[in-house]
Gaussian input, Z-matrix of N, CA and C with variables (Angstrom, degrees):
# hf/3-21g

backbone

0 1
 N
 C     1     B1
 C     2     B2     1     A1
 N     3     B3     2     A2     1     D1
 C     4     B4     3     A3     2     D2
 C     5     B5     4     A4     3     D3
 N     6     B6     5     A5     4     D4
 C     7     B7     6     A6     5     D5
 C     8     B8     7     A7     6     D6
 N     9     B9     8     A8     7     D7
 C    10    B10     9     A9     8     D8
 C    11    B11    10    A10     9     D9
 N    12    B12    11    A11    10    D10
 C    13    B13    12    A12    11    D11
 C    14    B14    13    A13    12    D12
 N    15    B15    14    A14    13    D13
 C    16    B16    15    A15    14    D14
 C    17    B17    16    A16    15    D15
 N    18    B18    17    A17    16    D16
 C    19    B19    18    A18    17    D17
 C    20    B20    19    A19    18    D18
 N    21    B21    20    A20    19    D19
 C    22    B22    21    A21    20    D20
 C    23    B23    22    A22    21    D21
 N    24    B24    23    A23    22    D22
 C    25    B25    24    A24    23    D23
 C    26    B26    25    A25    24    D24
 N    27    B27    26    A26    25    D25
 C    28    B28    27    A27    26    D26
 C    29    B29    28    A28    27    D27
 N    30    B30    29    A29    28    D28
 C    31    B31    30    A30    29    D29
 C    32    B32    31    A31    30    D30
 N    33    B33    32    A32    31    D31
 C    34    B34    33    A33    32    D32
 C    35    B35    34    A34    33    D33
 N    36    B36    35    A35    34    D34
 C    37    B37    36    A36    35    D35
 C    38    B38    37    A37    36    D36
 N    39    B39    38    A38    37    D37
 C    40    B40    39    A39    38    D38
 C    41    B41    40    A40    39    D39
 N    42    B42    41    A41    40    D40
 C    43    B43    42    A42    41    D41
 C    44    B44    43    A43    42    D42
 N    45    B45    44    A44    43    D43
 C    46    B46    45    A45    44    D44
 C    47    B47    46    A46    45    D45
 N    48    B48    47    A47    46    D46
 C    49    B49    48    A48    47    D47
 C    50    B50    49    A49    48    D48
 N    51    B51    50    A50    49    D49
 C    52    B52    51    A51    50    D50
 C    53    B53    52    A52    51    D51
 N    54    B54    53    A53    52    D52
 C    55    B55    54    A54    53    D53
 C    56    B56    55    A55    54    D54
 N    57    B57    56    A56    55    D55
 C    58    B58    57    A57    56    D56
 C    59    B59    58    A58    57    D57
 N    60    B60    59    A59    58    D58
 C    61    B61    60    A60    59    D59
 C    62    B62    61    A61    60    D60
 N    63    B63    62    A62    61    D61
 C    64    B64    63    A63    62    D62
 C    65    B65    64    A64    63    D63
 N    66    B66    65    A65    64    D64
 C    67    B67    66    A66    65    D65
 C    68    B68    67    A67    66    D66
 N    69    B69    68    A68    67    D67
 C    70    B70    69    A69    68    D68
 C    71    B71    70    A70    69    D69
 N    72    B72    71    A71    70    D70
 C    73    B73    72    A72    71    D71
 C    74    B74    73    A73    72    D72
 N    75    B75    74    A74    73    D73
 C    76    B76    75    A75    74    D74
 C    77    B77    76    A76    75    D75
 N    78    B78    77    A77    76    D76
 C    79    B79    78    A78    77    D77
 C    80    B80    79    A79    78    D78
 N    81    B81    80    A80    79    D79
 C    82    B82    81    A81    80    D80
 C    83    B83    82    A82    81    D81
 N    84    B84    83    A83    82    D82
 C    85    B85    84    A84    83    D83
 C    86    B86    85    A85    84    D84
 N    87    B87    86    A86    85    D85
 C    88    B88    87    A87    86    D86
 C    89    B89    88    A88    87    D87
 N    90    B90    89    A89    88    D88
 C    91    B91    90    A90    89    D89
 C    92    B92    91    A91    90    D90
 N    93    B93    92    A92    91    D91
 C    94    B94    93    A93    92    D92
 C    95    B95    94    A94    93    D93
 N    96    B96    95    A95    94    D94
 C    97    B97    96    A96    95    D95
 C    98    B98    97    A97    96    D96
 N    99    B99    98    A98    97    D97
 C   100   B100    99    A99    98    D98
 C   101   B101   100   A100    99    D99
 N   102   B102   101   A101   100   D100
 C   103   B103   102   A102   101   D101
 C   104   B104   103   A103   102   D102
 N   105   B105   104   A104   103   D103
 C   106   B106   105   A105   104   D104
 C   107   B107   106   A106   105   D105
 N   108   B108   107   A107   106   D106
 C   109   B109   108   A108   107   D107
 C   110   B110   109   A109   108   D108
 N   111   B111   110   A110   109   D109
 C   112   B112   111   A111   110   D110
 C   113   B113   112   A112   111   D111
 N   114   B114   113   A113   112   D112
 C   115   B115   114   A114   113   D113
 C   116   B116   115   A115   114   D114
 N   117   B117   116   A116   115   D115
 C   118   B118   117   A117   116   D116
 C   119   B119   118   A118   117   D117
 N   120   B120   119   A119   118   D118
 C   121   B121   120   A120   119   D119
 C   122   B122   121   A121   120   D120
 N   123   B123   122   A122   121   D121
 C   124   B124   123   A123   122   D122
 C   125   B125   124   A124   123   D123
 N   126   B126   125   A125   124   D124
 C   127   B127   126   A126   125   D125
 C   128   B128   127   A127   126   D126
 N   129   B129   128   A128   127   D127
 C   130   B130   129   A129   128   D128
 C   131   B131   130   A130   129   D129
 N   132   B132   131   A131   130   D130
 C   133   B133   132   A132   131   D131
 C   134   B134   133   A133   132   D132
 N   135   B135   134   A134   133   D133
 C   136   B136   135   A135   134   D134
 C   137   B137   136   A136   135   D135
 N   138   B138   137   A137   136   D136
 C   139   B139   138   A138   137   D137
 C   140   B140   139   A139   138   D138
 N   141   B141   140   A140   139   D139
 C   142   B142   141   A141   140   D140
 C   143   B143   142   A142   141   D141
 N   144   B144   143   A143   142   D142
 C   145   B145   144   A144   143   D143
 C   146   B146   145   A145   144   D144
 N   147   B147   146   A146   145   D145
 C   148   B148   147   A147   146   D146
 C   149   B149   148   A148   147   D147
 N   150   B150   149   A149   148   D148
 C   151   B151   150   A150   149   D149
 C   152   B152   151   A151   150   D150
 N   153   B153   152   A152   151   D151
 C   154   B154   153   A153   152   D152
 C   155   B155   154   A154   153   D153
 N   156   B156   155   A155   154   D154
 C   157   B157   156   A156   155   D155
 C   158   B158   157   A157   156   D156
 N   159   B159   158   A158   157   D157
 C   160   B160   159   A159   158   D158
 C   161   B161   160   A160   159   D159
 N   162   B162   161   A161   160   D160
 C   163   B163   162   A162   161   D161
 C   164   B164   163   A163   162   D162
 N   165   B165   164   A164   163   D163
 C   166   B166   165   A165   164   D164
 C   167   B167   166   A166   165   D165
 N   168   B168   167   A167   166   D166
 C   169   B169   168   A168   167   D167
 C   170   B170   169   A169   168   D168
 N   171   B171   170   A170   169   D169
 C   172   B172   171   A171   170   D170
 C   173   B173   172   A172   171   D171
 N   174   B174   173   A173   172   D172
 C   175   B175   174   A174   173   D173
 C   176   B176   175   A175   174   D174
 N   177   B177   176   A176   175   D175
 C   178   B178   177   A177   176   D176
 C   179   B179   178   A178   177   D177
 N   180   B180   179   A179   178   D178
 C   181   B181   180   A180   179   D179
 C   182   B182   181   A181   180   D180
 N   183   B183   182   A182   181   D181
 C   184   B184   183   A183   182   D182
 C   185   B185   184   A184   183   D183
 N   186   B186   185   A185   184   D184
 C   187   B187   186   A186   185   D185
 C   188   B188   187   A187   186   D186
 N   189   B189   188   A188   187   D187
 C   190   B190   189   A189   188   D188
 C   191   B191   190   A190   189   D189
 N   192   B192   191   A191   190   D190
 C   193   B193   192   A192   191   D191
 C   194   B194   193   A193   192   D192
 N   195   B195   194   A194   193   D193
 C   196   B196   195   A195   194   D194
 C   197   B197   196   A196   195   D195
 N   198   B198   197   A197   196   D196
 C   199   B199   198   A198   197   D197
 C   200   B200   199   A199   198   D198
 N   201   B201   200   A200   199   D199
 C   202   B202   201   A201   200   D200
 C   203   B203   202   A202   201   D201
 N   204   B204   203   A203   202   D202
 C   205   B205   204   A204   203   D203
 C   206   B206   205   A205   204   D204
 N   207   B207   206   A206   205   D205
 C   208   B208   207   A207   206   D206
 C   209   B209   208   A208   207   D207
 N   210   B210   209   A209   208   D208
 C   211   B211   210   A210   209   D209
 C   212   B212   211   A211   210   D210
 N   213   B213   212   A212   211   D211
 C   214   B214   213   A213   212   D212
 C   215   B215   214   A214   213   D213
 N   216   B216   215   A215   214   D214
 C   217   B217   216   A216   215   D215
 C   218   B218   217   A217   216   D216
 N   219   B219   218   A218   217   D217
 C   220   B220   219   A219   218   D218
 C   221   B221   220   A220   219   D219
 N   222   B222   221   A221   220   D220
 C   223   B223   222   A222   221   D221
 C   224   B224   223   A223   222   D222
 N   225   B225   224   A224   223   D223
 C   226   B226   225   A225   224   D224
 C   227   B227   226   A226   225   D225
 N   228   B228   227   A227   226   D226
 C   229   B229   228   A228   227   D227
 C   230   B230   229   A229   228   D228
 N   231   B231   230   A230   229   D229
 C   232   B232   231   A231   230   D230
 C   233   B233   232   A232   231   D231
 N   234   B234   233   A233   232   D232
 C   235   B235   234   A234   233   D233
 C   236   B236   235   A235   234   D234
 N   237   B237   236   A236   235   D235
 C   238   B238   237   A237   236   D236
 C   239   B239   238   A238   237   D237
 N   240   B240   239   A239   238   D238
 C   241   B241   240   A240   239   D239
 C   242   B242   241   A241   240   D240
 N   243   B243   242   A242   241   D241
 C   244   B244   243   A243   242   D242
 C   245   B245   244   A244   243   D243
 N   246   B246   245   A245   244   D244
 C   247   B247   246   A246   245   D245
 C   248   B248   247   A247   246   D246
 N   249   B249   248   A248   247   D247
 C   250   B250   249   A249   248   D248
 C   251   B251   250   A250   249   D249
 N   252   B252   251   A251   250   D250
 C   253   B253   252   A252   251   D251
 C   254   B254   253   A253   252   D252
 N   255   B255   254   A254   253   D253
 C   256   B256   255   A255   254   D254
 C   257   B257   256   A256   255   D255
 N   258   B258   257   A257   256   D256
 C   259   B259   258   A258   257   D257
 C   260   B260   259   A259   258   D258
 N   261   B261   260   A260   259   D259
 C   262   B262   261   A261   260   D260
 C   263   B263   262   A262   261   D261
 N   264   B264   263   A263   262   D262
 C   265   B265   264   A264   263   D263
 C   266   B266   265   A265   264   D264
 N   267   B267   266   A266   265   D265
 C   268   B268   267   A267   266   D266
 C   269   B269   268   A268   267   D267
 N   270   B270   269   A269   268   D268
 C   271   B271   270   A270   269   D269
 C   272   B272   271   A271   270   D270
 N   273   B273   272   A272   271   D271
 C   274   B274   273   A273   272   D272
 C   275   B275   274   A274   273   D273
 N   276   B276   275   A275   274   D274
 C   277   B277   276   A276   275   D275
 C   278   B278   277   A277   276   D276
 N   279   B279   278   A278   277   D277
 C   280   B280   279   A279   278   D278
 C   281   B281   280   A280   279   D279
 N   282   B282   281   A281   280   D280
 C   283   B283   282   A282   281   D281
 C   284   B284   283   A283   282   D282
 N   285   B285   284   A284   283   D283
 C   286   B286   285   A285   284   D284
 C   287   B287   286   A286   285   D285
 N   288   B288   287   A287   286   D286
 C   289   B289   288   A288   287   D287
 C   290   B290   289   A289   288   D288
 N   291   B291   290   A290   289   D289
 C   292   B292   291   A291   290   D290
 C   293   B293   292   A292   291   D291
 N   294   B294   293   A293   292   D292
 C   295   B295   294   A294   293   D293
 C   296   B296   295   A295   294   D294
 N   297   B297   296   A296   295   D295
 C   298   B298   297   A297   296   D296
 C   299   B299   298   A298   297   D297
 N   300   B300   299   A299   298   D298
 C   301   B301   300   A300   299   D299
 C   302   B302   301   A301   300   D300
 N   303   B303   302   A302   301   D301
 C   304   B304   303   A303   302   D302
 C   305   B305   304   A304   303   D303
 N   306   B306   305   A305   304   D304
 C   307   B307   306   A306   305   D305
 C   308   B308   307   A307   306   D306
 N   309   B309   308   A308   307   D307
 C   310   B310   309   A309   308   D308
 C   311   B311   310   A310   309   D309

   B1=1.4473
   B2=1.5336
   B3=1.5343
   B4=1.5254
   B5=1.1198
   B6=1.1994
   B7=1.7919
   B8=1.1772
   B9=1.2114
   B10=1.8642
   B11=1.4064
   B12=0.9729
   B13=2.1158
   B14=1.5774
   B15=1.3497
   B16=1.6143
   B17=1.1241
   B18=1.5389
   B19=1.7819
   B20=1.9648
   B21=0.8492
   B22=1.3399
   B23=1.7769
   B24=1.5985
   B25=1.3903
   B26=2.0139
   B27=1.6870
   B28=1.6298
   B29=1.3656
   B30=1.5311
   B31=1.5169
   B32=1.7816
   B33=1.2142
   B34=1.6522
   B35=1.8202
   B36=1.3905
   B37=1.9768
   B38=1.1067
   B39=1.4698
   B40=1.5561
   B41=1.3497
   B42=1.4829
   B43=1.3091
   B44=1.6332
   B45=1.8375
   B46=1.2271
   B47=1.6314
   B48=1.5448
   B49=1.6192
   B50=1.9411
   B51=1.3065
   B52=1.4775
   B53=1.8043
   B54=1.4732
   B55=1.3554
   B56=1.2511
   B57=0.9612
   B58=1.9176
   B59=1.4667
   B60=1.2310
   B61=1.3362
   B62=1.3749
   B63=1.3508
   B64=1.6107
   B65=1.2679
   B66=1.6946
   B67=1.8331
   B68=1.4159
   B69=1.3961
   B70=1.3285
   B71=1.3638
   B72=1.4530
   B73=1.7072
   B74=1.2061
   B75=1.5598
   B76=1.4521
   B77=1.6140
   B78=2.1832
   B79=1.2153
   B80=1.6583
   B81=1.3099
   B82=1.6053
   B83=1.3293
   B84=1.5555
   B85=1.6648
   B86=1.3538
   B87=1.4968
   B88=1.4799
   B89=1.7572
   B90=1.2479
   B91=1.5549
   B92=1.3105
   B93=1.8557
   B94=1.1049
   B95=1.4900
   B96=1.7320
   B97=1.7558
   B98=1.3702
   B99=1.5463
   B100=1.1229
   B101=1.3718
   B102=1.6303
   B103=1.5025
   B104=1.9769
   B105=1.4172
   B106=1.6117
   B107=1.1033
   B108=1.0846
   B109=1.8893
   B110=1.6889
   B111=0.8732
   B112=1.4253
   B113=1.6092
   B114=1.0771
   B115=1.5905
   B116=1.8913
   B117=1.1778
   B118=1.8982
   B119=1.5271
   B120=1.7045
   B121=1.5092
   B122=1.4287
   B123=1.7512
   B124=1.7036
   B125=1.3470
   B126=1.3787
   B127=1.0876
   B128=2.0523
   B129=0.9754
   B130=1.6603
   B131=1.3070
   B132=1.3443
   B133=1.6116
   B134=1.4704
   B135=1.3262
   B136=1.1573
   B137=1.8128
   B138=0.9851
   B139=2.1036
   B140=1.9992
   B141=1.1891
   B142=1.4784
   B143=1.3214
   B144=1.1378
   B145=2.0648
   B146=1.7145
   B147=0.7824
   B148=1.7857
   B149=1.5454
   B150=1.0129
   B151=1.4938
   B152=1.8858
   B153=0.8913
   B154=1.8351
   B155=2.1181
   B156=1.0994
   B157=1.5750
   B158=1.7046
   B159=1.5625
   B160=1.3744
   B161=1.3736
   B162=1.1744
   B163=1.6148
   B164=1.4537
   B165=1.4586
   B166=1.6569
   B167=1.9147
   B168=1.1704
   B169=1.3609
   B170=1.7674
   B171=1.2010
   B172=1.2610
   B173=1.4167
   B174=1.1542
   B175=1.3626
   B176=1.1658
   B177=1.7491
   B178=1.6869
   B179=1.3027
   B180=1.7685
   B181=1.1958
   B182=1.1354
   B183=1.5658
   B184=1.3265
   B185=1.5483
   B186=1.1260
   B187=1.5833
   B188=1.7841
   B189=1.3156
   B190=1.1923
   B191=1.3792
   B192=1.5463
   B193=1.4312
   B194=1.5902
   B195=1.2139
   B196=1.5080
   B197=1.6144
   B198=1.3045
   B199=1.3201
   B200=1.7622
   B201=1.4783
   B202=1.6091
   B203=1.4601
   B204=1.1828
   B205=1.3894
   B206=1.4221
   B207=1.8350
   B208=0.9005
   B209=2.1861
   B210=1.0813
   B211=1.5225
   B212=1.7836
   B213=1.7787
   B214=1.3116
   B215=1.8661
   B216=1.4363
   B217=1.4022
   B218=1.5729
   B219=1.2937
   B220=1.4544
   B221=1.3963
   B222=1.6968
   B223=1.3579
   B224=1.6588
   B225=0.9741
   B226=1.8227
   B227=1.6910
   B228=1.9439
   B229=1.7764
   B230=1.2625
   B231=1.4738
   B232=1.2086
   B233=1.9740
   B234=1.4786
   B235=1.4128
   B236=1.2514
   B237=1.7614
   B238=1.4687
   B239=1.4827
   B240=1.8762
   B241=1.8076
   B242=1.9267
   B243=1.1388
   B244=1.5318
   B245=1.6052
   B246=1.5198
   B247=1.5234
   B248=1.4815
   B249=1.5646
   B250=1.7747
   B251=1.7511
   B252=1.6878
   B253=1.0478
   B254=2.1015
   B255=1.3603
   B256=1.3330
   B257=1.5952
   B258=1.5959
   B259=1.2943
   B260=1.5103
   B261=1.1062
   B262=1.5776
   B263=1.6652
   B264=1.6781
   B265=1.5633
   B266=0.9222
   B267=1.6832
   B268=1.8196
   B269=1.6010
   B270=1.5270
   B271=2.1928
   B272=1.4825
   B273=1.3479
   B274=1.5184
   B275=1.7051
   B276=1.4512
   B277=1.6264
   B278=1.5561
   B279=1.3601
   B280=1.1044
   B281=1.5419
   B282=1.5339
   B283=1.5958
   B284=1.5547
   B285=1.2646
   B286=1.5677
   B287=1.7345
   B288=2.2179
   B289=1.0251
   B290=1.7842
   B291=0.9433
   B292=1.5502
   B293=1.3111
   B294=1.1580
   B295=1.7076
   B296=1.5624
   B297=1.6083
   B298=1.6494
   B299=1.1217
   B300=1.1347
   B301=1.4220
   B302=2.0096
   B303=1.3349
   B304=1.5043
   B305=1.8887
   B306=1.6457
   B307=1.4336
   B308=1.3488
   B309=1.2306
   B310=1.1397
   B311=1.5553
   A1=111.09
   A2=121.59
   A3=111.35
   A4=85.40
   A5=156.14
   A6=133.98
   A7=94.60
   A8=141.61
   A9=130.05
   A10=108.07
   A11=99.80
   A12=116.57
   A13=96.52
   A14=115.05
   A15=111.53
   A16=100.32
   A17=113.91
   A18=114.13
   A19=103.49
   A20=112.63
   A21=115.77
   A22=108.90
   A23=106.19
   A24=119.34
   A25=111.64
   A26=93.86
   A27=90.26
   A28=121.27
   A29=91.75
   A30=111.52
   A31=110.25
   A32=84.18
   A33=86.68
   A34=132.98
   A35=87.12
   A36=79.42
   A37=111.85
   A38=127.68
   A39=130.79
   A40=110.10
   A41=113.29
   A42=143.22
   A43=117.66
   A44=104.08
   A45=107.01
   A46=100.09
   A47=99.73
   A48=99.38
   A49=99.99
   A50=116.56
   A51=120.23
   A52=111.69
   A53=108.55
   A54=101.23
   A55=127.13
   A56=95.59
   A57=104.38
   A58=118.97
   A59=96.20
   A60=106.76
   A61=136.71
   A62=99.40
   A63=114.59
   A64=127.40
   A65=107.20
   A66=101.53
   A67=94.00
   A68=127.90
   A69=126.70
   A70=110.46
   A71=108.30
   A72=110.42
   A73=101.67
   A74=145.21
   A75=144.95
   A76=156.22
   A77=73.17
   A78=86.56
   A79=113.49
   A80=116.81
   A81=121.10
   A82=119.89
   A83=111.71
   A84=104.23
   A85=95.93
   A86=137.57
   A87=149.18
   A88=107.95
   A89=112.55
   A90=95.20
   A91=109.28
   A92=99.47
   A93=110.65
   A94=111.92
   A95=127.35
   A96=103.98
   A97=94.31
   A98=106.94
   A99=123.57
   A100=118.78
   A101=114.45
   A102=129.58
   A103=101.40
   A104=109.89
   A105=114.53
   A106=116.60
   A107=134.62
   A108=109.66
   A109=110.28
   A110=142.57
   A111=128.50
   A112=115.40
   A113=114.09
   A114=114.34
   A115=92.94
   A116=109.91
   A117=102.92
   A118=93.65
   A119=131.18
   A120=114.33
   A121=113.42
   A122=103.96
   A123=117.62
   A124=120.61
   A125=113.24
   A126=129.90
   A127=135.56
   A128=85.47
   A129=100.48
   A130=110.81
   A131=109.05
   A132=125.46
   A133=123.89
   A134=122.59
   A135=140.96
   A136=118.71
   A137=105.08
   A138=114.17
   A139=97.51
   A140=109.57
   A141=102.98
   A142=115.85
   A143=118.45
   A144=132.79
   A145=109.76
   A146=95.24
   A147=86.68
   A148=114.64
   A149=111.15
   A150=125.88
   A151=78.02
   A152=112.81
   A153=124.38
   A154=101.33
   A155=101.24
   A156=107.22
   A157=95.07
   A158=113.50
   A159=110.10
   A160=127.33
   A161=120.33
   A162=132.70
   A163=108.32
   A164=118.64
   A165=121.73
   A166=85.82
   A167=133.78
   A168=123.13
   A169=101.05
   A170=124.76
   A171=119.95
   A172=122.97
   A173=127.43
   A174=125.07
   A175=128.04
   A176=90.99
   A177=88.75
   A178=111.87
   A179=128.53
   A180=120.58
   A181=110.43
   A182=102.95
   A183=109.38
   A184=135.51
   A185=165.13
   A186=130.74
   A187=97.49
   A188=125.59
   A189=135.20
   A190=132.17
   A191=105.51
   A192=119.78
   A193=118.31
   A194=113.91
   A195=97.19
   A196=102.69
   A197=117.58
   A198=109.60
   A199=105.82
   A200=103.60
   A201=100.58
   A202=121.47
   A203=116.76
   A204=126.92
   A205=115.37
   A206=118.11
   A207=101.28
   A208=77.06
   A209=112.62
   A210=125.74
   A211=70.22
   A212=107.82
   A213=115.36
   A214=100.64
   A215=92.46
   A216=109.48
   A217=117.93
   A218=131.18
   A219=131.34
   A220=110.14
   A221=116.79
   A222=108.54
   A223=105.52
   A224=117.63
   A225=125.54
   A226=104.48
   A227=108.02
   A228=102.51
   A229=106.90
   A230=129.49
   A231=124.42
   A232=92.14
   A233=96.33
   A234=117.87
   A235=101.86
   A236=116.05
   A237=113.40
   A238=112.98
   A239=93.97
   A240=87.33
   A241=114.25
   A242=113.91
   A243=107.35
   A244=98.33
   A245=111.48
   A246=112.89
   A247=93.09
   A248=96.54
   A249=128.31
   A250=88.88
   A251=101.38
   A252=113.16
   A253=112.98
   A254=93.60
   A255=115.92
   A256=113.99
   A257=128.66
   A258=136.75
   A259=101.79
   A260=139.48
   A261=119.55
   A262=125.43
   A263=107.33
   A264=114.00
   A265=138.62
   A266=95.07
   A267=126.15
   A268=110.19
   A269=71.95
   A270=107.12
   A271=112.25
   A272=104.74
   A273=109.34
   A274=110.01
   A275=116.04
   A276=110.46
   A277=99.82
   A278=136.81
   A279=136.48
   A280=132.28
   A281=101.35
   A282=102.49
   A283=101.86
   A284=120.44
   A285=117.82
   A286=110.96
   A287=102.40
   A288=84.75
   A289=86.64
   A290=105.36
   A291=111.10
   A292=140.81
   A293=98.79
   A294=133.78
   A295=97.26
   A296=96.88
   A297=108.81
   A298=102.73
   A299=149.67
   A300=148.22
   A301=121.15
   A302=94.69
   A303=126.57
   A304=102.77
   A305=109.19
   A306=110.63
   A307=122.11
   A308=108.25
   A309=113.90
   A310=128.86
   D1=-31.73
   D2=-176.86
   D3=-81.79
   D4=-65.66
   D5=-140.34
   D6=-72.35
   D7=-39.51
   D8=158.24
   D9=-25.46
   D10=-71.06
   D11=-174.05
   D12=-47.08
   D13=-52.01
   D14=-158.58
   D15=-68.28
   D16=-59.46
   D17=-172.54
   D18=-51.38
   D19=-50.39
   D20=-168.85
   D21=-54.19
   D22=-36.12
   D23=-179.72
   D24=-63.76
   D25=-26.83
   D26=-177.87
   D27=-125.82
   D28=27.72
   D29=157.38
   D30=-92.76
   D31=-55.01
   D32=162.87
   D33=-56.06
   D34=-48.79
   D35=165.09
   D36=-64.35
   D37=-33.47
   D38=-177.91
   D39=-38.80
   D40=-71.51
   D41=176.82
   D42=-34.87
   D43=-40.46
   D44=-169.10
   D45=-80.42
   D46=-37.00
   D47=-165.24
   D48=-62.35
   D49=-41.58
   D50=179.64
   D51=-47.63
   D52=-51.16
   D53=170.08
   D54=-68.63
   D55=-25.18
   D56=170.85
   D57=-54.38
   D58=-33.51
   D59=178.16
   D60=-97.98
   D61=-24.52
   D62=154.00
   D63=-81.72
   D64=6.79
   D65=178.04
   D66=-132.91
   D67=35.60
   D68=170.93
   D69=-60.03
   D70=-49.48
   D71=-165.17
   D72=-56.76
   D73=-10.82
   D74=154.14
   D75=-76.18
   D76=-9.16
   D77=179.80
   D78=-90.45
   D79=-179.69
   D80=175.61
   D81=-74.85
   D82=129.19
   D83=-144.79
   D84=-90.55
   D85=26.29
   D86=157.82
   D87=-104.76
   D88=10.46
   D89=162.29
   D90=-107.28
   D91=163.73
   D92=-172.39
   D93=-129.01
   D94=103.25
   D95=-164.03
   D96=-89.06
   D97=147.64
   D98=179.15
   D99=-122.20
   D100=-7.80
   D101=-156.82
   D102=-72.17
   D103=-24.67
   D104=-171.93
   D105=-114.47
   D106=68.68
   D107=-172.38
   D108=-51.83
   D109=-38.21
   D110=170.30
   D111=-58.93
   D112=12.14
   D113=173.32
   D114=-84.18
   D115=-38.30
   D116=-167.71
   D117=-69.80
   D118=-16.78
   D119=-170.98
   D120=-78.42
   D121=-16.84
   D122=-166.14
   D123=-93.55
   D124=-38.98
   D125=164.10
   D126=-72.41
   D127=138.91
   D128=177.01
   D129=-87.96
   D130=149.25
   D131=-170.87
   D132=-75.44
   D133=10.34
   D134=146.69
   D135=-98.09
   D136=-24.32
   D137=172.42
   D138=-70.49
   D139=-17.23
   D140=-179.84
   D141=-95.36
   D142=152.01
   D143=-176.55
   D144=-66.14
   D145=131.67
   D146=169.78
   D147=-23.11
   D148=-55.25
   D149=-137.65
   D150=-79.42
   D151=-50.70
   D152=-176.88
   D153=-55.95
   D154=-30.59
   D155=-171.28
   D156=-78.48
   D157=-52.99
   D158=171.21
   D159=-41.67
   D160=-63.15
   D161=175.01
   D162=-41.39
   D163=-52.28
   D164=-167.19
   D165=-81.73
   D166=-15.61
   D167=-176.61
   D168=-81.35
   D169=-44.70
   D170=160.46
   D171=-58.64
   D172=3.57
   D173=155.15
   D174=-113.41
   D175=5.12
   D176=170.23
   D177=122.39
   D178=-18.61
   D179=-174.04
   D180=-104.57
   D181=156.78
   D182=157.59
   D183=-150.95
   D184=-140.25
   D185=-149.16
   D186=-99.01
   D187=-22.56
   D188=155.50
   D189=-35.85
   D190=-63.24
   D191=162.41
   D192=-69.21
   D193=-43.53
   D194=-173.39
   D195=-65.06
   D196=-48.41
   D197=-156.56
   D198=-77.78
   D199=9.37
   D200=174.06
   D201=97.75
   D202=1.24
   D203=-165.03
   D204=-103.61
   D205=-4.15
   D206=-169.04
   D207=-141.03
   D208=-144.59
   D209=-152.57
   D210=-113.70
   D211=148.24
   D212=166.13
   D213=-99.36
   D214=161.84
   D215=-171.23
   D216=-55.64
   D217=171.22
   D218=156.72
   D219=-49.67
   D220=-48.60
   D221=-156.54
   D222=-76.85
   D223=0.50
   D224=-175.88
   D225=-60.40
   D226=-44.46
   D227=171.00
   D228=-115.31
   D229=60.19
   D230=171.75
   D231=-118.40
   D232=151.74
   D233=164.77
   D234=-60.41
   D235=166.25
   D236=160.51
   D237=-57.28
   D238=-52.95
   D239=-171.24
   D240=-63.00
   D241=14.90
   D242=-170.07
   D243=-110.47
   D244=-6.26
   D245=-177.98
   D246=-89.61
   D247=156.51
   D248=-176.34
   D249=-77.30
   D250=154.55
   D251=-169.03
   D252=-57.73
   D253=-45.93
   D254=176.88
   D255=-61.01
   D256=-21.96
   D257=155.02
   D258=-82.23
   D259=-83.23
   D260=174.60
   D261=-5.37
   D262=-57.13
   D263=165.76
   D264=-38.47
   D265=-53.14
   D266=175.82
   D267=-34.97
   D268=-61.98
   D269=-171.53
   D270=-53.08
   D271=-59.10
   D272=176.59
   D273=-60.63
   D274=-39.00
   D275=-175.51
   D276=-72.91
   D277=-8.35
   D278=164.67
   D279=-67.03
   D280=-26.96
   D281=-171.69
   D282=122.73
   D283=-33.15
   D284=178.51
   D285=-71.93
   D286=154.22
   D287=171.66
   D288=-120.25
   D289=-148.08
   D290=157.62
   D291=-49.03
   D292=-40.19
   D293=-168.24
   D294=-75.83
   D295=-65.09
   D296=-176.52
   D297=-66.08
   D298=-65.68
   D299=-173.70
   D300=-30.45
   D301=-65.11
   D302=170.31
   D303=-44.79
   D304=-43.68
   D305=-179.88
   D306=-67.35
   D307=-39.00
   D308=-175.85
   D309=-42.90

């Protein structure tokens, strides 16, 4: 019965993260979701808000790199503590902490 519950639990986040991403062009182009970090692995660099394009631009990306087309940034193999104060910010206004960041 729990692996029922579980699978069923990440069919449903699935679902949510998919709409999330198909109703970006509606959302407010000053938010920033932070609630999933696997939402930045699913999404394309146009499915994100301005304000979400800024943050990953302070670390260096931009619609080139995320989507693979171009060279990824320095900060992609840096530690937290090896990121600039202003990438730390980025990171944290993103949803990352240290912990998560470092895991990745």
């Amino acid at each position: 019965m729990k692996s029922k519950i579980a699978v069923l639990m990440m069919v449903l986040m699935s679902i949510a993260l998919l709409l999330g991403c198909a109703t970006t062009g509606k959302m407010d182009p000053n938010m920033v979701r932070t609630d999933d970090l696997n939402f930045w692995e699913e999404c394309s660099w146009t499915d994100m808000t301005a304000a979400e394009q800024a943050l990953w631009g302070k670390l260096g990306w931009d619609e080139a790199s995320w989507e693979g087309e171009a060279k990824q940034p320095a900060s992609e193999d840096k530690y937290w503590n090896q990121l600039s104060g202003v990438e730390q910010a980025a990171a944290s206004a993103l949803g990352y902490t240290k912990e998560t960041w470092d895991e990745e």
